[in-house]
C-alpha positions in Angstrom: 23.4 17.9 10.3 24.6 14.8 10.8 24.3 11.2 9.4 23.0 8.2 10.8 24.1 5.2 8.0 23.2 7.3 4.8 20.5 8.6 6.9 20.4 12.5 7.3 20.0 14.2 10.4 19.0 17.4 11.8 19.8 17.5 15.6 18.0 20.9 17.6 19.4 21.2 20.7 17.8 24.0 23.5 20.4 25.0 26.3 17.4 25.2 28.5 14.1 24.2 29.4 11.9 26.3 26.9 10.5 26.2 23.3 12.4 25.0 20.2 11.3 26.8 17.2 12.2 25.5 13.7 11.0 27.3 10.6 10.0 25.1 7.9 12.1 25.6 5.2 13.7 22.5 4.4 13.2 22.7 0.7 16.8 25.1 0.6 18.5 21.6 1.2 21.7 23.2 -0.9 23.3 24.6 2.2 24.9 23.4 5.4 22.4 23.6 8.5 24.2 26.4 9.7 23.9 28.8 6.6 20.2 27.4 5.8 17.0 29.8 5.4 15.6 27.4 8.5 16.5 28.5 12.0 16.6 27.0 15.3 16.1 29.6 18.0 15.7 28.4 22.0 14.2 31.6 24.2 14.3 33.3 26.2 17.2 33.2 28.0 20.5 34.8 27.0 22.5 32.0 26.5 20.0 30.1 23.5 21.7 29.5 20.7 20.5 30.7 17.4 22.7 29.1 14.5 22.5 31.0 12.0 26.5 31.6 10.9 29.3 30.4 12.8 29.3 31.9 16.3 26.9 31.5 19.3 25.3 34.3 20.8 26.5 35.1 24.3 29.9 32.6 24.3 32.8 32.7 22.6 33.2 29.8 20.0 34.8 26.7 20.8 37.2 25.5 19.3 37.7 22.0 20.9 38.8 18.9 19.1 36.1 17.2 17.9 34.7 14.8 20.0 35.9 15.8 23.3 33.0 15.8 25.3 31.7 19.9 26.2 31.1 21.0 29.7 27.2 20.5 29.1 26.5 17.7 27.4 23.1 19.5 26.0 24.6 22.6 24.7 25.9 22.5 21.0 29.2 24.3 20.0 29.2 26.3 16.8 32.9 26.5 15.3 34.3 28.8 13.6 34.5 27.5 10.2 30.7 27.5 10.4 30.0 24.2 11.2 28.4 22.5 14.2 30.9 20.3 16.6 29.0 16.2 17.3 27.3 16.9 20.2 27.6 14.8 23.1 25.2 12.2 24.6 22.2 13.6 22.1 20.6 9.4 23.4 20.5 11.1 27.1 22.3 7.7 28.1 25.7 8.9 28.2 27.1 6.7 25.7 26.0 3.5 27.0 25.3 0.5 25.6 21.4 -1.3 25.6 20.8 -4.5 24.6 17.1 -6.1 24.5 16.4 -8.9 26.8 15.6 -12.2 25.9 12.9 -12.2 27.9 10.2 -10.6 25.8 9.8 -6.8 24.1 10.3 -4.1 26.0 12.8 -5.6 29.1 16.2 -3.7 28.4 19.0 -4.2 30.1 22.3 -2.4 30.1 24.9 -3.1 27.9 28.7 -2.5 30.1 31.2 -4.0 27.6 33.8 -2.2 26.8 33.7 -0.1 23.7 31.0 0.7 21.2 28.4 3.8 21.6 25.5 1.8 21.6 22.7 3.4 23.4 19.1 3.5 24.2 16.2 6.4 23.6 13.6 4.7 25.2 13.5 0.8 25.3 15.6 -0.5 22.2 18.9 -0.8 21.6 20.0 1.6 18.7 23.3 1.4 16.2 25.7 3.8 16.5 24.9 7.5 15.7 27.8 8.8 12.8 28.0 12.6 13.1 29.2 14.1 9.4 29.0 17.9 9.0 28.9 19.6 5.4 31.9 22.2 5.0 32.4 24.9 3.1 34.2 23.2 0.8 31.5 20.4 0.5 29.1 23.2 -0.5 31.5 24.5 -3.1 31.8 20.7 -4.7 27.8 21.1 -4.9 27.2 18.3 -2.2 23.6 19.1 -0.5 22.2 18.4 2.3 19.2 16.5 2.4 17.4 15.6 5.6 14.2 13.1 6.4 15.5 12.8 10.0 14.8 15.6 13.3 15.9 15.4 16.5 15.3 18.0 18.9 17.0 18.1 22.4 17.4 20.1 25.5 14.9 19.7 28.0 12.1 21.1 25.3 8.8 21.6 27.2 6.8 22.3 24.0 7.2 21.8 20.4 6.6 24.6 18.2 3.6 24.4 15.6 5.8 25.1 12.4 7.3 21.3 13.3 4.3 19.8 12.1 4.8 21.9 8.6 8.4 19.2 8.0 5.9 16.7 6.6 8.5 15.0 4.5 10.2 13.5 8.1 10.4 9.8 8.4 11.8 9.5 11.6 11.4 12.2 14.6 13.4 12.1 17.6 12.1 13.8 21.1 13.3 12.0 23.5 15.0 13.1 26.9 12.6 16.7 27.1 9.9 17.8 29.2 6.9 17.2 27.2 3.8 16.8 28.8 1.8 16.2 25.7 2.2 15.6 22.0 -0.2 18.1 19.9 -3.1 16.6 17.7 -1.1 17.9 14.9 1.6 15.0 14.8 -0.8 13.4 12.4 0.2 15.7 9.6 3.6 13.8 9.8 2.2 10.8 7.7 5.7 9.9 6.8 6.7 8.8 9.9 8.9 5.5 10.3 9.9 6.1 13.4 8.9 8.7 16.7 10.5 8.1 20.2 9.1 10.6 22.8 10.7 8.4 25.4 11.8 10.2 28.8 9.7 12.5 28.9 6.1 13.5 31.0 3.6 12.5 28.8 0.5 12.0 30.5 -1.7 11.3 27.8 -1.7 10.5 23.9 -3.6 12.2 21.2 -5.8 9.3 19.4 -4.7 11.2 16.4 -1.4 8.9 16.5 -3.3 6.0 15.4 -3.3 8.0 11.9 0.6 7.7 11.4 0.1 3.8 9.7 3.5 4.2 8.4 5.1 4.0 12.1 7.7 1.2 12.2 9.4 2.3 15.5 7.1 3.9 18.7 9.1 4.6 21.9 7.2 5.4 24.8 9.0 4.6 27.8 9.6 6.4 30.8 6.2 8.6 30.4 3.5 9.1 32.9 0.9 7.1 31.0 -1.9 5.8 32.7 -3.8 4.0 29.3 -3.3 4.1 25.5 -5.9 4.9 23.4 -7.3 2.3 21.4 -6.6 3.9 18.1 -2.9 3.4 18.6 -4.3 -0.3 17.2 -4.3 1.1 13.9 -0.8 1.2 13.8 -0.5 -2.3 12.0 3.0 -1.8 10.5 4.5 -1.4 13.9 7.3 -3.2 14.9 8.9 -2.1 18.2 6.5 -0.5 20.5 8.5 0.7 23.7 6.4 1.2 27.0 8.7 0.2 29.9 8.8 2.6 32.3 4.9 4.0 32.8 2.4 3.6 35.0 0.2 1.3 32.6 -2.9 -0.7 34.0 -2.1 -5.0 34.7 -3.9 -5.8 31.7 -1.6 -4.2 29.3 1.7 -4.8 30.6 0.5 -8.4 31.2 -0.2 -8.4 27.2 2.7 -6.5 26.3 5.1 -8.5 28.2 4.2 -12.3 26.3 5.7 -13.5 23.5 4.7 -11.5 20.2 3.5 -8.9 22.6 3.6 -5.7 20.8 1.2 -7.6 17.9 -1.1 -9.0 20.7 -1.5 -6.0 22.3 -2.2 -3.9 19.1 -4.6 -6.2 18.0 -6.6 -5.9 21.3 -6.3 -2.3 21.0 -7.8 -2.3 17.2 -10.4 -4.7 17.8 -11.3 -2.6 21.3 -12.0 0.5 19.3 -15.6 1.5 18.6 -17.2 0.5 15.2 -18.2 3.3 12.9 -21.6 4.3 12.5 -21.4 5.8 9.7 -23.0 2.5 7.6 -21.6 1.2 3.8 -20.6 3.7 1.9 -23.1 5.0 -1.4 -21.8 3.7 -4.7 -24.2 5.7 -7.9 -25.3 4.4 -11.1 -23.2 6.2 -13.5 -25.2 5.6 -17.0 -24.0 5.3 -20.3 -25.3 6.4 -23.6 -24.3 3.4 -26.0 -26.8 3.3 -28.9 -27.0 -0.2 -30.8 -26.0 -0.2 -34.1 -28.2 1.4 -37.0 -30.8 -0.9 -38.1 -30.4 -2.7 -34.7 -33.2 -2.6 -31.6 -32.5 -3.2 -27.7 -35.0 -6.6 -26.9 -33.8 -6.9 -23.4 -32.0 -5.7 -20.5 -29.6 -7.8 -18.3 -28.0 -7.0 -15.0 -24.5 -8.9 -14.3 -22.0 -8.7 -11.2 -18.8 -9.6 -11.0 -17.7 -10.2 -7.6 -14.9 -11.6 -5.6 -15.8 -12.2 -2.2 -12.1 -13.1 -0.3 -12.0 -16.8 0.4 -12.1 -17.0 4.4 -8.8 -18.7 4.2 -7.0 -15.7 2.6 -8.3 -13.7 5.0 -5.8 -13.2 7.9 -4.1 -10.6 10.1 -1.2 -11.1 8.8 -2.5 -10.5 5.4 -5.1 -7.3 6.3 -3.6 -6.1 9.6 -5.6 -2.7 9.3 -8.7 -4.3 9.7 -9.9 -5.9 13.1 -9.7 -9.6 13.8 -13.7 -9.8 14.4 -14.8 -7.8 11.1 -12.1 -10.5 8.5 -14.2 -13.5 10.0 -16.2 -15.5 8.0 -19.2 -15.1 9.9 -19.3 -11.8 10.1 -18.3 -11.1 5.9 -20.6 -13.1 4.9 -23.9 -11.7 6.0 -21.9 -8.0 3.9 -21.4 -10.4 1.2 -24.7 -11.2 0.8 -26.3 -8.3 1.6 -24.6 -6.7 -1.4 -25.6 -9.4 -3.6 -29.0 -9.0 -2.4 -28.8 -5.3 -2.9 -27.9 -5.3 -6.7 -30.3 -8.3 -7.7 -27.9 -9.0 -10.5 -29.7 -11.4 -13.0 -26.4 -13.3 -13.3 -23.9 -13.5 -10.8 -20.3 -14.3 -11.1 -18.2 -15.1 -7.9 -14.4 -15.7 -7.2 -12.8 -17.2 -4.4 -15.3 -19.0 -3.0 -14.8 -21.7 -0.7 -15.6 -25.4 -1.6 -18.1 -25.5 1.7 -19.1 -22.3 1.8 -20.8 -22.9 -1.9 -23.0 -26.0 -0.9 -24.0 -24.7 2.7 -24.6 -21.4 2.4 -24.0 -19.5 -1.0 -26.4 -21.9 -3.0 -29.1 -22.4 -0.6 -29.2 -18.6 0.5 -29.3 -17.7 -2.8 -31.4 -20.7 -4.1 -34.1 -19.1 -1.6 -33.8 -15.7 -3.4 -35.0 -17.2 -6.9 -31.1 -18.0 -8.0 -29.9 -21.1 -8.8 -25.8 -21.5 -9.7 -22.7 -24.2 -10.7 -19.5 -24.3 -9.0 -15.9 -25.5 -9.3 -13.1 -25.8 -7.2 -9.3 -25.0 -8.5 -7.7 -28.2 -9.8 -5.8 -28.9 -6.9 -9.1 -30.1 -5.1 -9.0 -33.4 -7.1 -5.8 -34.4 -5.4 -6.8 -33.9 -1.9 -8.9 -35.7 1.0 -12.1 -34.5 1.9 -11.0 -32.9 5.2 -8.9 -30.5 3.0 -11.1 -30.4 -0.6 -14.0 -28.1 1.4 -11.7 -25.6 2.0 -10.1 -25.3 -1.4 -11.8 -22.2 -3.3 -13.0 -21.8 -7.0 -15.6 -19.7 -9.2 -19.5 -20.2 -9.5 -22.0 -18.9 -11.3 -25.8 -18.3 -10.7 -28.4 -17.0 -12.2 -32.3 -15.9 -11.6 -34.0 -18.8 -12.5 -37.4 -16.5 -13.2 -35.0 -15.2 -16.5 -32.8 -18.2 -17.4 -32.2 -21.8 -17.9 -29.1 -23.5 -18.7 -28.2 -25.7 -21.9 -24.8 -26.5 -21.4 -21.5 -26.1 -18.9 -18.1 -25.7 -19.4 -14.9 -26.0 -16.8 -11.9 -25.0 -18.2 -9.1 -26.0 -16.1 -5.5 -24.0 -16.5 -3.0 -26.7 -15.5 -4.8 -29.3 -18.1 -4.5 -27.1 -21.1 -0.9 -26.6 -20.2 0.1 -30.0 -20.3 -2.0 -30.6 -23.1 -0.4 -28.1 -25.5 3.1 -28.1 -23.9 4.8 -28.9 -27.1 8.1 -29.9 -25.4 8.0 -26.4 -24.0 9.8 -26.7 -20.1 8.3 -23.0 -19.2 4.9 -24.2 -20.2 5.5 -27.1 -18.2 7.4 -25.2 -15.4 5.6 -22.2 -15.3 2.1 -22.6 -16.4 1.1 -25.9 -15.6 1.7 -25.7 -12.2 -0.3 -23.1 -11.7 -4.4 -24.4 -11.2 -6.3 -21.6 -11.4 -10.1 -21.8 -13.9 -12.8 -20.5 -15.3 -16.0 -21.4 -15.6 -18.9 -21.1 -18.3 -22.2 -21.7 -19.1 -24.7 -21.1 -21.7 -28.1 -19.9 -20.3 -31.8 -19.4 -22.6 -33.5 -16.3 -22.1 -37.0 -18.0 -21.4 -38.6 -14.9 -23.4 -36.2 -15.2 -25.8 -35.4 -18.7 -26.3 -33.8 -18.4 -29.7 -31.1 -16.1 -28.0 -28.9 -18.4 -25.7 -26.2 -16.3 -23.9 -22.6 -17.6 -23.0 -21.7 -16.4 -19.9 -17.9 -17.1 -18.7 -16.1 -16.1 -15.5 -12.1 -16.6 -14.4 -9.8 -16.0 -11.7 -6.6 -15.5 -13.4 -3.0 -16.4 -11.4 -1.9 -13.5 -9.2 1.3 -13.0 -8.7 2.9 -10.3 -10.9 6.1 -11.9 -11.3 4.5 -14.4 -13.6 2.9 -11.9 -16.0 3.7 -14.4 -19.1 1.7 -17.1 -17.0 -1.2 -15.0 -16.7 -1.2 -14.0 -20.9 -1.1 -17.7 -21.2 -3.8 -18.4 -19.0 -6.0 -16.0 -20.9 -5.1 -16.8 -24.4 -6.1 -20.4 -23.2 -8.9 -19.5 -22.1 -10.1 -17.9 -25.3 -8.5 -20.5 -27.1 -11.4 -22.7 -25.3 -14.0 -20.2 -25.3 -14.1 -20.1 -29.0 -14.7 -24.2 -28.9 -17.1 -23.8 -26.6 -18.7 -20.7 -28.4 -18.7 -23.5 -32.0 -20.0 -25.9 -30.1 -22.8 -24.0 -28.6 -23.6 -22.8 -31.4 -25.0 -26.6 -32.8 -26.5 -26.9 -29.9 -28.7 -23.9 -29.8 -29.3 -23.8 -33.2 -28.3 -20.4 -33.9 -25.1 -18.4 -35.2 -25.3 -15.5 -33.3 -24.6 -16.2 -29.6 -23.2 -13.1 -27.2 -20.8 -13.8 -24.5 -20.3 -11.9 -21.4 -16.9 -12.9 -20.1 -15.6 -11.6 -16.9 -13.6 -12.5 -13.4 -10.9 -11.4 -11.4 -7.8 -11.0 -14.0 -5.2 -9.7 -11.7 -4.2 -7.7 -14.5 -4.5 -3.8 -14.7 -5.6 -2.2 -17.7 -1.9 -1.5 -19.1 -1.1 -5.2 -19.1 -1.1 -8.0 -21.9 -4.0 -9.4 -20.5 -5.9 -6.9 -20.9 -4.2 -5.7 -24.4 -5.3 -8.8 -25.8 -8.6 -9.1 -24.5 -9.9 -5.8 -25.9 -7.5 -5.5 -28.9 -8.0 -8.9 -30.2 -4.2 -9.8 -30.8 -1.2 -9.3 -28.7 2.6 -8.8 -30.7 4.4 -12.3 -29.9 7.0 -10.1 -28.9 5.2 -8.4 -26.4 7.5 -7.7 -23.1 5.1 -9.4 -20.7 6.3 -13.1 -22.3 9.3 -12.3 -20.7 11.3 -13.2 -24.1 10.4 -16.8 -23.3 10.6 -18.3 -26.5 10.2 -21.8 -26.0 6.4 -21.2 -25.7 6.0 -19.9 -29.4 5.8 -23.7 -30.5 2.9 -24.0 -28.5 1.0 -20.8 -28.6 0.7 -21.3 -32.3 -2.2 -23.6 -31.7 -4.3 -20.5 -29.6 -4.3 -18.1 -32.5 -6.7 -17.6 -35.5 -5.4 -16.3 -38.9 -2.1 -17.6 -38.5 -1.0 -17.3 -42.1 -2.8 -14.0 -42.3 -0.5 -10.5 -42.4 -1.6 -9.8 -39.0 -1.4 -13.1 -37.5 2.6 -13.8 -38.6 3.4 -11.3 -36.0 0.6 -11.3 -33.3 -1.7 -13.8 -31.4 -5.3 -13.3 -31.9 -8.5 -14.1 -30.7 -12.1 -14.1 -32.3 -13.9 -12.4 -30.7 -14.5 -8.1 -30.4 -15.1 -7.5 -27.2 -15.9 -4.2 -25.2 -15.6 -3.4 -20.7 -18.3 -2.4 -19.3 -16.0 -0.5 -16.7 -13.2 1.5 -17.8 -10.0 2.8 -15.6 -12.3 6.2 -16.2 -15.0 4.6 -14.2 -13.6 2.6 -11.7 -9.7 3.4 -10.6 -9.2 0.4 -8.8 -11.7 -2.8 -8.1 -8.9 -4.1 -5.6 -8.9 -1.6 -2.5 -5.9 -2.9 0.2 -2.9 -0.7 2.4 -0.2 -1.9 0.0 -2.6 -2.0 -3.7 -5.2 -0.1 -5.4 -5.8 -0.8 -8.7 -8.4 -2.2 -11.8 -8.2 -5.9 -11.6 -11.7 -7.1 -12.2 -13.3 -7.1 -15.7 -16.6 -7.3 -17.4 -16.4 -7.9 -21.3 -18.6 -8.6 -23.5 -19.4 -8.9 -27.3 -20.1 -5.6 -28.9 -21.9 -7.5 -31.8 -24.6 -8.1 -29.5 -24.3 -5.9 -26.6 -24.5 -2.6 -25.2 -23.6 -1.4 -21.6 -26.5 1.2 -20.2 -25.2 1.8 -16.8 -22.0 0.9 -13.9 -22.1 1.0 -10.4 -19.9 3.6 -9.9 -17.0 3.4 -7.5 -16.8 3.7 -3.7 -17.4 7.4 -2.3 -13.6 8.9 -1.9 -15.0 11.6 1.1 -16.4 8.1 3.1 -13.1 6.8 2.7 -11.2 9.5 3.7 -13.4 10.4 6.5 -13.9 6.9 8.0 -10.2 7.0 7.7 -10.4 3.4 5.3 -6.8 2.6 4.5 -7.6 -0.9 2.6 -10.2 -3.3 2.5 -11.5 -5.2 4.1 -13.5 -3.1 6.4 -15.7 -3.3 8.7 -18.4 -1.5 6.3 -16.7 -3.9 3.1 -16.7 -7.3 3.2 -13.5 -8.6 0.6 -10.5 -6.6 -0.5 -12.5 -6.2 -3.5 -15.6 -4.3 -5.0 -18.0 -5.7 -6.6 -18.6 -4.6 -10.4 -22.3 -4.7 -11.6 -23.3 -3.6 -15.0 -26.6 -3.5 -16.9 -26.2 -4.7 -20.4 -28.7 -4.1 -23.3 -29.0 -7.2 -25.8 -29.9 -6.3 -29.5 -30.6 -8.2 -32.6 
């Protein structure tokens, strides 16, 4: 055992050419290697040493300073006092020193200043390795040894199976052995930071290795490899990639010597591999049994998505590495975007991120075709800008089947305005929340077989970043705040007191936060954690509450309206699907006054996930980052 940095280490060293055998039993992490329930054996010869107290089979102990170099630099020494000796040149580079070129990844050259132990395992230049062995009387003070580190040395010609069993390993060194070939099985290691199998005789890799999308640190070099399979393109948190040294066609060296190499030539490799054939993946209705209230009757049925479709701008490599270059262009998304609008036939349709362009030349007359007709609005930044620039800026629309609906009145609602508007001397609503431009959008639509029962449909896109949790509370009690003018207003205008509202967007909010607290609660505690104890906007957040002077209001922030989802966390565990987030960001609510939810597309198929191996969206077979929500709503009077 040794550390590297607060690193621990396990180092398995075989005296000779032959299998190296270690039980899995790294959960007895109390005890020194040498008295652990773990063994390492080497066979057969006499000589292999199997540590198991403090003396090696076959040799007297010895009892050397340490580090004076041993006869054999691969053969441990056991002392006496029950503790392994630091083993000498475990980087099979005799203590030399590597530096990387400056003339692209993968050209090392040797290091021969003076001093330092700076050595190579395959094509990078490594810090120093700091050997510290647990005593006896380390144990006694209760200090334990805990490992995420292997290295196994000696010449090894193959690995034993029970390896594959230490799934907790982050890093796994084989370099400087015999291997010929790395078993399927390495892709049970998901852990994995770092694997050099450097100097070895690898002919061949498993494409199981693409699986390991943890992998920092790959060290290849000085192998016998002829190709590499394309799955290693998976592999899109990989930072060093180290080849030198094989046989490797023109092509790929050519690649992998240019600048930013080991990211070109990874995203050749993952755009190279075959597409799936396995086709999108089968989302169910899941249906729900919500009765109206008593003395109330269902009149009509309405089908409403929520959907945000990735603006093409967002969508980058260096954003969605896991997914190949071809399947995050806009061309290709946007005929899966449509298609799964197409496929649900929503009534009305609620879209986020969509870009300026994209709207007027092909969401609106695509969709106009299909018997939908929609508004639009960019974010508020798009007012500032020249035109080169505005078409690309994104915002929310809205359409709707023009065979069900037509529209009385529409509403932006623009973030940055309302904050300057009811700043109140407040420098975090000016700071903060006013600089943010995100909107929301609304319209009120007549049912033309119901024309005395306007709906008010509203959808948002909510700021993003979690760090300003306070700026997206604000945003949302604004925008019900406005809704609730707008909900008056249209209220004159269709004649009528009784006006549902479907409201819903991306909130980038999961169901635990404010936000959402708010939204389906009605009221929010002025002292709640996710205002960040930012005081100076109580002045101003006075005006966004109704029953101010009532018990509840003298503590709380309220809204108007009683709202109910339509998808629970139950239903849907996450409407965001990427490497690095899963999680319930995208709401449909409504007025439970009025409506009733029937049915939810239910969520993506977990097996098709796991068996396409789909680590984050976008996807070949998925179109954004997230999934669409669709719900059929039941209107009663």
């Amino acid at each position: 055992m040794r550390d590297r940095g607060k690193r621990r280490v396990m180092t398995v060293v075989a005296c000779s050419p032959v299998q190296a055998d270690v039980a899995p039993n790294h959960h007895q992490q109390q005890k020194p290697f040498t008295n652990m329930g773990s063994t390492v054996r080497s066979f057969p010869k006499r000589n292999a040493v199997s540590v198991r107290g403090g003396r090696k089979k076959g040799k007297k102990s010895s009892t050397r300073p340490r580090g004076t170099p041993p006869s054999t630099p691969a053969a441990p020494v056991v002392h006496d006092d029950q503790r392994m000796s630091r083993l000498y040149g475990v980087s099979g580079m005799g203590g030399r020193n590597l530096a990387r070129d400056k003339d692209g990844p993968g050209n090392n050259k040797l290091d021969n200043q003076a001093g330092g132990n700076k050595f190579d395992s395959g094509g990078v230049s490594l810090p120093r390795r700091n050997h510290t062995f647990m005593q006896a009387d380390d144990l006694q003070s209760g200090k334990k040894s805990k490992w995420t580190e292997l290295e196994i040395k000696g010449f090894v010609r193959n690995i034993s199976p029970s390896l594959w069993q230490f799934t907790h390993l982050t890093a796994l060194y084989l370099n400087d052995n015999g291997l010929q070939r790395l078993p399927v099985d390495i892709c049970r290691l998901v852990h994995l930071a770092v694997l050099d199998v450097s100097t070895n005789k690898l002919r061949s890799l498993p494409n199981e290795l693409g699986d390991l999308v943890q992998l920092r640190e790959l060290l290849l070099n000085n192998n016998l490899l002829h190709s590499l399979p394309y799955e290693l393109g998976r592999l899109f948190q990989l930072i060093t990639l180290g080849l030198k040294g094989n046989p490797l066609s023109p092509d790929i060296l050519s690649l992998y010597s240019e600048p930013n190499g080991t990211q070109k030539l990874l995203t050749y490799l993952l755009d190279s591999l075959p597409a799936s054939q396995s086709g999108a993946p089968t989302r169910h209705w899941l249906r729900k049994t919500v009765d109206p209230p008593q003395g109330k009757s269902v009149f009509t049925q309405l089908t409403v998505m929520c959907y945000n479709v990735l603006c093409d701008k967002y969508a980058t490599r260096t954003m969605y590495g896991y997914c190949p270059s071809w399947a995050l262009t806009w061309e290709y998304r946007r005929k899966g975007i449509m298609e799964e609008i197409r496929s649900n036939s929503a009534d009305i349709i609620t879209l986020q991120e969509v870009e300026t362009e994209q709207f007027y030349n092909y969401f609106e007359p695509e969709l106009k075709h299909e018997g939908w007709e929609g508004i639009f609005s960019p974010k508020s930044r798009a007012k500032s800008m020249p035109e080169t620039d505005r078409k690309h800026v994104d915002g929310c629309a809205i359409f709707y089947k023009t065979s069900k609906f037509s529209v009385l009145d529409k509403h932006l609602i623009e973030f940055n305005q309302l904050a300057m508007a009811n700043a109140e001397g407040s420098d975090d609503m000016l700071n903060r929340v006013m600089t943010k431009d995100n909107i929301s959008l609304a319209v009120l639509l007549q049912l033309k077989e119901h024309p005395d029962v306007p709906v008010l449909v509203c959808t948002a896109h909510i700021h993003w970043d979690p760090e300003y949790c306070d700026v997206k509370l604000i945003q949302t009690m604004m925008l019900m705040n406005e809704l609730q003018t707008i909900h008056e207003k249209s209220k004159a205008l269709a004649k009528t007191t009784d006006i549902p509202i479907i409201l819903t967007g991306d909130l980038n909010s999961l169901p635990d936060s404010g936000v959402i607290e708010y939204l389906r609660n009605g009221r929010i505690a002025c002292d709640h954690p996710d205002f960040k104890e930012l005081n100076s906007y109580r002045s101003c957040l006075k005006k966004m509450t109704v029953d101010s002077n009532s018990q509840l209001g003298a503590n709380s922030y309220t809204h108007p309206f009683q709202l109910e989802q339509g998808y629970t966390e139950n239903d849907m565990p996450y409407t965001n699907y990427t490497y690095d987030f899963q999680g319930m960001i995208d709401y449909i609510f409504f007025t439970k006054k009025q409506i009733t939810v029937a049915g939810i597309l239910g969520p993506l198929d977990p097996e098709w996930l796991a068996e396409n191996k789909v680590i984050g969206c976008p996807h070949q077979e998925i179109p954004s980052d997230h999934i669409p929500l669709v719900a059929q709503l039941q209107l009663f009077k």
